[in-house]
Backbone as CSV, one residue per row, in Angstrom:
resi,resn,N_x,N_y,N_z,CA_x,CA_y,CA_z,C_x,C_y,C_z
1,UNK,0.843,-1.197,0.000,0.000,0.000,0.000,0.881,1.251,0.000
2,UNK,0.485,1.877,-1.002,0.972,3.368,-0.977,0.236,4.571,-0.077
3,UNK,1.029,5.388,0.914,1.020,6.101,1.523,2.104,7.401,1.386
4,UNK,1.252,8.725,1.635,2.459,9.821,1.791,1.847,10.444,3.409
5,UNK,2.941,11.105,4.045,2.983,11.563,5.207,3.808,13.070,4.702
6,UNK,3.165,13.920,4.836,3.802,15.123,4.824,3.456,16.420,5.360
7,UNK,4.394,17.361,5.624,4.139,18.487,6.067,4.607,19.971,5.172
8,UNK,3.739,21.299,5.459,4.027,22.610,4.323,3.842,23.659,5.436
9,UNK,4.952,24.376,4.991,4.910,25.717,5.841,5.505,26.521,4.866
10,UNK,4.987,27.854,5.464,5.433,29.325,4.467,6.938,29.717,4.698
11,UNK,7.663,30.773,4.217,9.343,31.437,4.025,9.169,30.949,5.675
12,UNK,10.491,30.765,5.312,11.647,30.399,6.486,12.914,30.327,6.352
13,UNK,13.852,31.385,5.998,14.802,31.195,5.917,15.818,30.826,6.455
14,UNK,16.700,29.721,6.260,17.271,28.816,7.308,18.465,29.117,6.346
15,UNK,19.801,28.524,7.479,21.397,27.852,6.502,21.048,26.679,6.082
16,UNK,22.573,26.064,5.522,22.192,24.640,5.172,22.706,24.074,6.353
17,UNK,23.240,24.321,7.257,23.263,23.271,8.667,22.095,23.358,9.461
18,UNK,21.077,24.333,9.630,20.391,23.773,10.174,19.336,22.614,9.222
19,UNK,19.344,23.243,8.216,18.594,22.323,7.463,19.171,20.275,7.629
20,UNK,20.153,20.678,7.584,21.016,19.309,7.721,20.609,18.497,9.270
21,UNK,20.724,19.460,10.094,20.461,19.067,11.927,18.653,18.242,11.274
22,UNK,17.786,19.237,10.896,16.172,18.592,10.467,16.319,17.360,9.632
23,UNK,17.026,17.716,8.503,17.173,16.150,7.962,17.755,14.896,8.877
24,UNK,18.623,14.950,9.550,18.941,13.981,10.535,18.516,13.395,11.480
25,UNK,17.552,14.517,11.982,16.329,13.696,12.644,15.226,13.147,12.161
26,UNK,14.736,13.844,11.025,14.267,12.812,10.126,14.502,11.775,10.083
27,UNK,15.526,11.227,9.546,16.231,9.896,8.944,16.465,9.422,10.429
28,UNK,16.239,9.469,11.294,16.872,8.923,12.387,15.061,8.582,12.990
29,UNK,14.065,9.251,12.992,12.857,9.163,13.329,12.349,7.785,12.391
30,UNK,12.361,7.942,10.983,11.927,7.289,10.759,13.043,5.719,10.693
31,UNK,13.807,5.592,10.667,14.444,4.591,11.025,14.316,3.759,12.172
32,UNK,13.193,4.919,12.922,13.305,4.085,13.996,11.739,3.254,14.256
33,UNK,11.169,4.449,13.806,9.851,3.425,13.614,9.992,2.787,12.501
34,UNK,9.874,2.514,11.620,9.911,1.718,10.673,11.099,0.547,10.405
35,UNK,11.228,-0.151,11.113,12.711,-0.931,10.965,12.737,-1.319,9.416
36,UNK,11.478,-1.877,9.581,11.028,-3.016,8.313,11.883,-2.506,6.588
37,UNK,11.476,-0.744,6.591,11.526,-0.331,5.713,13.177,0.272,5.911
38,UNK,13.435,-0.161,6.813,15.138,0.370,6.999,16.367,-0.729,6.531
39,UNK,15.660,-1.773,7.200,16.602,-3.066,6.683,16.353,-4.153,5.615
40,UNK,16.704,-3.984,4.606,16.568,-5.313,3.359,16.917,-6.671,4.170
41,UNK,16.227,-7.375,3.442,15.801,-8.780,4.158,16.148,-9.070,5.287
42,UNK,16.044,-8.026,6.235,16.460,-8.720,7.876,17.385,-8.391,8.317
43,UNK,18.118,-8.034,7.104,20.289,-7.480,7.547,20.264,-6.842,9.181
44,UNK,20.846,-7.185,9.419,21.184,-6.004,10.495,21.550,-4.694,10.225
45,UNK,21.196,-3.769,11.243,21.329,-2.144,10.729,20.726,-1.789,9.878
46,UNK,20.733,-0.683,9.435,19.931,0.110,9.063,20.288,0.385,7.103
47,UNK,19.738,0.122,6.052,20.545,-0.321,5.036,20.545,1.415,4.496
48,UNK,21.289,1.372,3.441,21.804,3.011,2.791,20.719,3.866,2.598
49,UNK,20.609,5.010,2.597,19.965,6.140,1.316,20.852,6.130,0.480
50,UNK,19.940,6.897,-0.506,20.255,7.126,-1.792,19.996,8.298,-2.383
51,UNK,21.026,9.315,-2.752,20.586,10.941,-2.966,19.803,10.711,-4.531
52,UNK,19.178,10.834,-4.759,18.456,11.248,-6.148,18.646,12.243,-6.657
53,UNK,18.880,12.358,-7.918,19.476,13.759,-8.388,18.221,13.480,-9.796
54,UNK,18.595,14.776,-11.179,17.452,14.548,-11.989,17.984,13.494,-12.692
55,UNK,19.263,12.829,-13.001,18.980,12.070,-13.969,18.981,10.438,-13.217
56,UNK,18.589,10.271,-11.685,18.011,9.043,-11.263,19.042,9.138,-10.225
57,UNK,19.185,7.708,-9.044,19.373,7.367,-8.325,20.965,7.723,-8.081
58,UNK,21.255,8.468,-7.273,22.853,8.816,-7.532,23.811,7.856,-6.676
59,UNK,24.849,8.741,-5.287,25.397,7.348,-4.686,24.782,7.540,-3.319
60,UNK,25.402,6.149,-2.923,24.895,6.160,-1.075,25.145,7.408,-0.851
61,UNK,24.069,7.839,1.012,24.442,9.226,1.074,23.989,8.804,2.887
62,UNK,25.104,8.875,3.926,24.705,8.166,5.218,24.578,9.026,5.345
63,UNK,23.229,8.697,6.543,22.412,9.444,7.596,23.050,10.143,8.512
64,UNK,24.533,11.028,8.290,24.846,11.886,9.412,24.778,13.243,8.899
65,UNK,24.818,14.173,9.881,24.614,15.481,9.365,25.781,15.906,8.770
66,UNK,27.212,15.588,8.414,28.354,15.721,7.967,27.702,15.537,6.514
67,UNK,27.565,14.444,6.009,27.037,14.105,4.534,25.988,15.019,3.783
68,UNK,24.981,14.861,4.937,23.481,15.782,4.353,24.192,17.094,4.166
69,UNK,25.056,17.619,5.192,25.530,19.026,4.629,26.080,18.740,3.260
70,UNK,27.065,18.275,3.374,27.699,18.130,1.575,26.552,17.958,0.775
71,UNK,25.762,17.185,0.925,24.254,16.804,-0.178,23.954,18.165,-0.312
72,UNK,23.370,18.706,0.609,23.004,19.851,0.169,23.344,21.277,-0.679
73,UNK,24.787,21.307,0.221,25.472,22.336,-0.438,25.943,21.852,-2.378
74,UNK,25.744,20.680,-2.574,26.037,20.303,-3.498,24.735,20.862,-4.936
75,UNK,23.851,21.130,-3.773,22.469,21.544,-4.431,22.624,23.028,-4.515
76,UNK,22.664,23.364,-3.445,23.436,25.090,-3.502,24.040,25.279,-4.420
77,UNK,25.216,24.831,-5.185,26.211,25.292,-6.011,25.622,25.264,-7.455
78,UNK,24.236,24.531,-7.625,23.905,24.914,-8.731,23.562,25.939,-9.345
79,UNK,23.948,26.197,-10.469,23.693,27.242,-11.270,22.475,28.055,-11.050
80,UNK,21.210,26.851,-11.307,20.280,27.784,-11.475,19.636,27.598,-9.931
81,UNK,20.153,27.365,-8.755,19.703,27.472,-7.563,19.503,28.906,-6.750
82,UNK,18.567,29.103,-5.892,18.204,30.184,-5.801,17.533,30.280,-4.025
83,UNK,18.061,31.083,-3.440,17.935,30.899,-1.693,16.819,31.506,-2.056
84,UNK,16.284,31.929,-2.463,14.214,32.082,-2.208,13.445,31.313,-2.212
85,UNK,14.060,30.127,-3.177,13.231,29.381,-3.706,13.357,27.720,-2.209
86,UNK,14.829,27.553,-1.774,15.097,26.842,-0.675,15.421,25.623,-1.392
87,UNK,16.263,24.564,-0.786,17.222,23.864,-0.671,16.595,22.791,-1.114
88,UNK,16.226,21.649,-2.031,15.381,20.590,-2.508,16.482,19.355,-2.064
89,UNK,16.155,18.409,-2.023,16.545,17.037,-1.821,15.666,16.267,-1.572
90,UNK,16.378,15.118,-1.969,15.761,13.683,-2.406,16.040,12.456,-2.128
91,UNK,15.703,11.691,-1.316,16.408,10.901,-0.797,15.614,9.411,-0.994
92,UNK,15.803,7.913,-1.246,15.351,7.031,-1.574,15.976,5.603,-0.300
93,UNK,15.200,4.749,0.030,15.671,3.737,0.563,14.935,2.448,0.159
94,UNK,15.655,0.954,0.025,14.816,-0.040,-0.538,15.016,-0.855,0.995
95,UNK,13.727,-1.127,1.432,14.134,-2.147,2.600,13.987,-3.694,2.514
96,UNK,13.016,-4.301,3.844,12.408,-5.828,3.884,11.625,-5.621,2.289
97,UNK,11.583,-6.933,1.611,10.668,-7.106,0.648,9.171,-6.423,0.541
98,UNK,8.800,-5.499,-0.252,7.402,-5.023,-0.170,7.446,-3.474,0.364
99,UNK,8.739,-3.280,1.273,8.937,-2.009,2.170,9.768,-0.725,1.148
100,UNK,9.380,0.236,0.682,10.169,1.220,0.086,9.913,2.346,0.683
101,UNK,11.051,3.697,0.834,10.859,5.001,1.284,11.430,5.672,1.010
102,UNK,10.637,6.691,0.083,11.425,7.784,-0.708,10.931,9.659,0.309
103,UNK,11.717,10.141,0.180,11.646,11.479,0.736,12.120,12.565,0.021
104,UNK,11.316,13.432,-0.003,11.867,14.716,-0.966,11.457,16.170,0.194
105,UNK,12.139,16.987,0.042,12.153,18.189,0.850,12.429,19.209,-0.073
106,UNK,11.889,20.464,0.136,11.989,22.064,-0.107,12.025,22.669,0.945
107,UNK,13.467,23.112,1.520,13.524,23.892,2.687,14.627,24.660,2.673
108,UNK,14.169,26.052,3.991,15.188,27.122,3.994,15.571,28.491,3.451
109,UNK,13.895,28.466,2.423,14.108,29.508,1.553,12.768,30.213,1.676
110,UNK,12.690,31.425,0.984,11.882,32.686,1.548,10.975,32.847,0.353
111,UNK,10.110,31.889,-0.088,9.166,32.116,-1.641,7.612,32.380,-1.167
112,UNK,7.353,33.386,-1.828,6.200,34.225,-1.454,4.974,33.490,-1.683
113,UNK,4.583,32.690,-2.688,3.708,31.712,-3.323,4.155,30.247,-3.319
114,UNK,5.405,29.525,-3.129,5.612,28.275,-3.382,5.425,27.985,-1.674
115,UNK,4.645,27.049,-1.066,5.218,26.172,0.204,6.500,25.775,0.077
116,UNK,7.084,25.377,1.467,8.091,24.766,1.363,7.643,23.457,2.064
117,UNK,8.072,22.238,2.154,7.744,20.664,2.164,8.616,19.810,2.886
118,UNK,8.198,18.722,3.519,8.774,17.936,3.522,7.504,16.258,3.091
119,UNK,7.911,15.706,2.428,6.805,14.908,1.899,7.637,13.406,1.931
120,UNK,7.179,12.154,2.813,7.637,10.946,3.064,6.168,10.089,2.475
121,UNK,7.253,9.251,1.119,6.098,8.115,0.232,6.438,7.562,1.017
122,UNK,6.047,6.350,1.417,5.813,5.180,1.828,5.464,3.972,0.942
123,UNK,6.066,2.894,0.318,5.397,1.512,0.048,5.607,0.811,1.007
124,UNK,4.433,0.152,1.367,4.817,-1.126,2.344,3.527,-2.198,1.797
125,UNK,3.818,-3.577,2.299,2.901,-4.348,2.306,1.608,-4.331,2.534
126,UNK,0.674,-5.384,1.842,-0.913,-4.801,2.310,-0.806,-5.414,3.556
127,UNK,-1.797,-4.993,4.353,-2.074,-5.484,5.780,-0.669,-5.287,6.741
128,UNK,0.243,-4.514,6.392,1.399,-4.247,7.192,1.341,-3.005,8.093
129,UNK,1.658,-3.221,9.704,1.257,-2.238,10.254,2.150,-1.122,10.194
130,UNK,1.593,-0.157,9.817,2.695,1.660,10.019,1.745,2.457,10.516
131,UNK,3.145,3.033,11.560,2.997,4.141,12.874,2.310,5.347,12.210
132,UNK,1.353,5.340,11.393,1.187,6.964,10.335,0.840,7.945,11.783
133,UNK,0.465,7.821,12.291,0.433,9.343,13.508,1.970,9.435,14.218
134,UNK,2.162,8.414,14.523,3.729,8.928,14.772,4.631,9.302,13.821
135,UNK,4.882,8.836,12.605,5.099,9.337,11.276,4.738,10.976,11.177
136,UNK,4.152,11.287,11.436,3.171,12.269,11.346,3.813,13.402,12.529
137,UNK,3.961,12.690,13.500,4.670,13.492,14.575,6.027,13.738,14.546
138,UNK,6.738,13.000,14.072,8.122,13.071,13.327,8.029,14.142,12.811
139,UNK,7.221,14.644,11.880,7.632,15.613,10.798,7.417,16.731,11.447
140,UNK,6.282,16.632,12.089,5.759,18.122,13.216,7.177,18.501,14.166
141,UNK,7.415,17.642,14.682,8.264,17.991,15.687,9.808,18.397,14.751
142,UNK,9.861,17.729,13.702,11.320,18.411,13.486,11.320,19.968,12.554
143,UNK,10.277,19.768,11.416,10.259,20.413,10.460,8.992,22.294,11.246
144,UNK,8.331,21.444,11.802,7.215,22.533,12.840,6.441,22.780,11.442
145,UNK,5.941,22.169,11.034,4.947,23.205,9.579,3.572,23.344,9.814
146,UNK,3.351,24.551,8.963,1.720,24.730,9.156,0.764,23.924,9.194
147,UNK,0.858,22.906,8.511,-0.154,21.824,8.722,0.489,20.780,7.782
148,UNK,-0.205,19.625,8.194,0.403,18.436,7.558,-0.881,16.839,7.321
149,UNK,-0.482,15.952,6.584,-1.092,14.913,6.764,-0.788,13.867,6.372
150,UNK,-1.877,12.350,6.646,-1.056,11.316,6.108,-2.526,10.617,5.435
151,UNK,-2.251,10.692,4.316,-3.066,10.164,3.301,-2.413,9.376,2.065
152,UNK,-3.593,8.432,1.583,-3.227,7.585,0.351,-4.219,8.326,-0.633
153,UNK,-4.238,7.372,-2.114,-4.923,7.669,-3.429,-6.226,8.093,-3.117
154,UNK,-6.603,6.667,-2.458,-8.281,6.795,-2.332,-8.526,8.396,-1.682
155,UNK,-7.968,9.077,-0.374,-8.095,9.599,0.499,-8.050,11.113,-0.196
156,UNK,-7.332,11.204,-1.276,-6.869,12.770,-1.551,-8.127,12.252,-2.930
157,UNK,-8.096,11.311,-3.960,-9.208,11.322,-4.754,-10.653,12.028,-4.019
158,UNK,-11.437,10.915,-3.320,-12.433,11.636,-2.340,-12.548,12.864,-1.504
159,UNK,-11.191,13.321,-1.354,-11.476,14.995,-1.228,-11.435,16.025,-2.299
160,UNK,-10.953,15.673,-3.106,-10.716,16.416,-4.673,-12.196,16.034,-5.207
161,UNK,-12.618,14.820,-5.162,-14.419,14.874,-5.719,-15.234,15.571,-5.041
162,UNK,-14.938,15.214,-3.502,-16.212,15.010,-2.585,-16.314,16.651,-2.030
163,UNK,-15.278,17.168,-1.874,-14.814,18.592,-0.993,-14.215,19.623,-1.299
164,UNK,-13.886,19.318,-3.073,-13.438,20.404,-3.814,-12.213,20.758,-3.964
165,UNK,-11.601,19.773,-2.888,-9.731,20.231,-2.372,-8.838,19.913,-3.548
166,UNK,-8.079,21.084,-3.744,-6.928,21.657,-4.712,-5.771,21.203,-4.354
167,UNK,-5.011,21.036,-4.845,-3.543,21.222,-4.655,-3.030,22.061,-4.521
168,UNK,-1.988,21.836,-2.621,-1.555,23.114,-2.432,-2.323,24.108,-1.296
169,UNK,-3.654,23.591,-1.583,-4.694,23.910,-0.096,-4.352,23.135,1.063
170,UNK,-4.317,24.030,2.392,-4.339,22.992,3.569,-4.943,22.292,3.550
171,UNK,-4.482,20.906,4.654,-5.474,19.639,4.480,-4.888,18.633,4.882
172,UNK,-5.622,18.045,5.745,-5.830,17.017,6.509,-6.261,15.921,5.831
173,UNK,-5.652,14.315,6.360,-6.031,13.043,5.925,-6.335,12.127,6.929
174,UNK,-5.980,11.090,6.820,-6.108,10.269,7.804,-6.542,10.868,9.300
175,UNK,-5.082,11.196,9.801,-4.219,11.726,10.349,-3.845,13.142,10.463
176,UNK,-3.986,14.302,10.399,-3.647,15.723,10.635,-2.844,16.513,11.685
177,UNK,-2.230,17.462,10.753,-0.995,18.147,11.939,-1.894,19.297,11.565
178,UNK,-1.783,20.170,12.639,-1.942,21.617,12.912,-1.216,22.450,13.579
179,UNK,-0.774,23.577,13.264,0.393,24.558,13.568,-0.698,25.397,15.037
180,UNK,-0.224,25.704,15.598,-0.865,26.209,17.102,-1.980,27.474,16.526
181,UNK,-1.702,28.490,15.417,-3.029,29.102,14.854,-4.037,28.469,14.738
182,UNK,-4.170,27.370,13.620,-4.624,26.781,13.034,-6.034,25.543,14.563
183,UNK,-4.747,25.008,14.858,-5.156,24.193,16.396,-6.171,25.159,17.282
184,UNK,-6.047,26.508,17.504,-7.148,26.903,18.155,-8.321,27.327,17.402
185,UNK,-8.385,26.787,15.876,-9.517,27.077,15.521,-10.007,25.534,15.309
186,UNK,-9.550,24.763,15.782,-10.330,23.693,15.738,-12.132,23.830,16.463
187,UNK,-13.078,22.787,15.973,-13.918,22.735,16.683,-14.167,22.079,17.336
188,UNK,-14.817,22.151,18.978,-14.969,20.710,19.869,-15.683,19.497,19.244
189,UNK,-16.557,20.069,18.752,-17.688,18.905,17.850,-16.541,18.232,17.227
190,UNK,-15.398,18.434,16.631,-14.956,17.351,15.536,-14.738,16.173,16.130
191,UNK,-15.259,15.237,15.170,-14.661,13.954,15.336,-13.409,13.334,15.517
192,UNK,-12.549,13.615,16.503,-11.224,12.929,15.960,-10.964,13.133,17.681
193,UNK,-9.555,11.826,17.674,-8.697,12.154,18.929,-7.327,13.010,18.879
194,UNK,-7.303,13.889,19.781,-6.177,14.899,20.060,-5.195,14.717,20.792
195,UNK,-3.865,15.260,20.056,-2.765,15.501,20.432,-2.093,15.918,20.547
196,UNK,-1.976,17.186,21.600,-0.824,18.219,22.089,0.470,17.856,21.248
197,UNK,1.204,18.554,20.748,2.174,18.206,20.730,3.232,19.218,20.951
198,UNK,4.434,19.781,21.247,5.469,20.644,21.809,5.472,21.840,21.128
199,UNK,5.013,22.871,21.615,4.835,24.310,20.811,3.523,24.437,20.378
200,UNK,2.474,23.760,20.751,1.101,24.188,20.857,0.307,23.796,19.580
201,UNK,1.263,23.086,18.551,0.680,22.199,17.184,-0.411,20.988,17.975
202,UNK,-1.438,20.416,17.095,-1.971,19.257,17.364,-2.205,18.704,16.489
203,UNK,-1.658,16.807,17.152,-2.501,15.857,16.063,-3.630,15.291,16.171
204,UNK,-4.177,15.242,14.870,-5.450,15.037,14.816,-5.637,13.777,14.202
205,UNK,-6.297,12.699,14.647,-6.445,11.121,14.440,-7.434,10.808,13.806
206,UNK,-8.015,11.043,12.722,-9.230,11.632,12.599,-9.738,10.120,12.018
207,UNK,-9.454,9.291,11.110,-9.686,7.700,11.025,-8.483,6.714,9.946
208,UNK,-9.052,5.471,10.130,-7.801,4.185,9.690,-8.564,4.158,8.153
209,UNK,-7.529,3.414,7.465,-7.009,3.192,5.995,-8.833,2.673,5.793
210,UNK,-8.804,2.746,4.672,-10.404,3.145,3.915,-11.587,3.848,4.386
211,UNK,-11.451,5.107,5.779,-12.345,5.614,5.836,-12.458,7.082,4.791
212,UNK,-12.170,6.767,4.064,-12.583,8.216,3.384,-13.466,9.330,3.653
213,UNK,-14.720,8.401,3.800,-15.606,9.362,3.910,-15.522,10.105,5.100
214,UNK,-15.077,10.089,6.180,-14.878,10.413,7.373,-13.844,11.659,7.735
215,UNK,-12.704,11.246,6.499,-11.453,12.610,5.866,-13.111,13.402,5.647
216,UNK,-13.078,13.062,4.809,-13.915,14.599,4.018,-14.685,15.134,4.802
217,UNK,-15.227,14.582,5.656,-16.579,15.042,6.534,-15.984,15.891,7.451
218,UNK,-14.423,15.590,8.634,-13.810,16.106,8.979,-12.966,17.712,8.365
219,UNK,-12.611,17.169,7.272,-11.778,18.239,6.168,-12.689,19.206,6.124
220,UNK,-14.111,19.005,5.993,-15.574,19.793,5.295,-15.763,20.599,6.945
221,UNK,-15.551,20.272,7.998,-15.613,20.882,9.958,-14.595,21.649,9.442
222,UNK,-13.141,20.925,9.605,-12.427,22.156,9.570,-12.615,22.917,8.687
223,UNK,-12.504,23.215,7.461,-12.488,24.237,6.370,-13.726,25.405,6.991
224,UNK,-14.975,24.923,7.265,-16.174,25.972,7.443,-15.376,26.493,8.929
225,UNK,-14.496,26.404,9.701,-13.778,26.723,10.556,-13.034,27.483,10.743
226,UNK,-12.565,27.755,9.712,-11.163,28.316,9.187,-9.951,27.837,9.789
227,UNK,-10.143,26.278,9.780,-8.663,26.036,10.448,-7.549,25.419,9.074
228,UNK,-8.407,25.672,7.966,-7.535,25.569,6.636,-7.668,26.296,5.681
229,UNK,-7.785,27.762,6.249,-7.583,28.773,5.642,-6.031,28.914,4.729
230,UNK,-5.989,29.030,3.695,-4.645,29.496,3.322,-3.591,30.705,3.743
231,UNK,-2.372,30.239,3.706,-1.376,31.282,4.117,-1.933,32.576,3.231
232,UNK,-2.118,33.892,3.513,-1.907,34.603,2.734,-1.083,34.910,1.918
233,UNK,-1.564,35.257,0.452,-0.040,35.793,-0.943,-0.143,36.873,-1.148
234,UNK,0.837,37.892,-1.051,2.445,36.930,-0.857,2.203,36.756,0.154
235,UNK,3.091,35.377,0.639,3.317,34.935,1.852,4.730,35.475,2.641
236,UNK,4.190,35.878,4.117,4.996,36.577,4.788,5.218,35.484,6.041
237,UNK,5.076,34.703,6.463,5.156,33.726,7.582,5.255,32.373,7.432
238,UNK,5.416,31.270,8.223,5.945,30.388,8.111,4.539,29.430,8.151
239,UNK,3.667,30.339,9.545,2.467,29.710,9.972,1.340,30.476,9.937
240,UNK,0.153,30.081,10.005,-1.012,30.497,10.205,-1.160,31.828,11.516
């Protein structure tokens, strides 16, 4: 089953070490929940990334912040790279049979209309269990973004039919992050279980793999709420 877990927040201009410190906990978060998808057939430890560049899979690239800096700055030095636009990378891992995890990021840079991202695919097996709210909390806690979620095909199809949702609009799946603005416009009525999380963000649990209809119904509370109001453009902040 295919799954993405991700989070978007407005300009933030960062270096590339701190950006590097966020990627490392990343890769270190999810390594840790996910063994499955960390180790090919059982190996011990934790098996390579892989930097992706445009013309495909480039070389190993280990999970310390020494490397990710070089990765990055390696992205910096391009020509047509541009600190407004923020720091992109790409990162790929093949694990246990059935288990794949690719990650791509836009961070560090100050763009008035583009979000900046951090977005974790997921393949794993059918009927295989994944942490998606802790997944989910991973990204909150390192990256802090305006809102975030963890949804599959079915889940973003049925809100694009059912609820009108665009690409690029806030929005909630499964699973939902909220930036501490956003979190106090929640409503008590909603359906879902809550979760404080450090700096006044909350996750929102809202239901498990094929409830769709339940995203939208939720998505359809918050929106008449305004707790997925869009950043204003140009965008001047990070958060709501």
């Amino acid at each position: 089953m295919r799954r993405v877990v991700r989070g978007f927040w407005g300009p933030r201009p960062e270096p590339a070490e701190a950006l590097a410190g966020r990627w490392k906990r990343t890769l270190d978060g999810l390594t840790e929940l996910l063994p499955e998808a960390a180790s090919a057939g059982g190996a011990a430890g934790a098996g390579p990334w892989r930097h992706v560049h445009g013309s495909g899979a480039g070389a190993e690239l280990p999970a310390d912040e020494g490397a990710l800096l070089g990765a990055l700055r390696v992205v910096q030095a391009a020509e047509d790279w541009s600190d407004l636009t923020g720091t992109a990378l790409r990162l790929v891992r093949t694990g246990a049979p059935g288990w794949q995890t690719e990650i791509s990021g836009l961070g560090g840079g100050a763009p008035e209309f583009l979000l900046q991202s951090l977005v974790v695919t997921l393949h794993a097996p059918d009927g295989a269990e994944v942490p998606e709210a802790e997944l989910l909390a991973v990204l909150a806690r390192v990256w802090e973004p305006d809102f975030g979620d963890v949804s599959d095909d079915d889940v973003l199809d049925a809100l694009e039919d059912d609820a009108g949702f665009s690409i690029g609009d806030p929005v909630v799946g499964r699973v939902g992050y909220l930036s501490p603005g956003r979190a106090a416009l929640v409503p008590d009525s909603l359906k879902a279980a809550r979760e404080e999380l450090p700096g006044g963000g909350v996750l929102l649990r809202i239901a498990g793999p094929g409830a769709s209809a339940e995203v939208v119904t939720a998505y359809e509370r918050l929106r008449e709420a305004g707790a997925l109001d869009p950043l204003p453009r140009p965008m001047d902040r990070a958060v709501l």
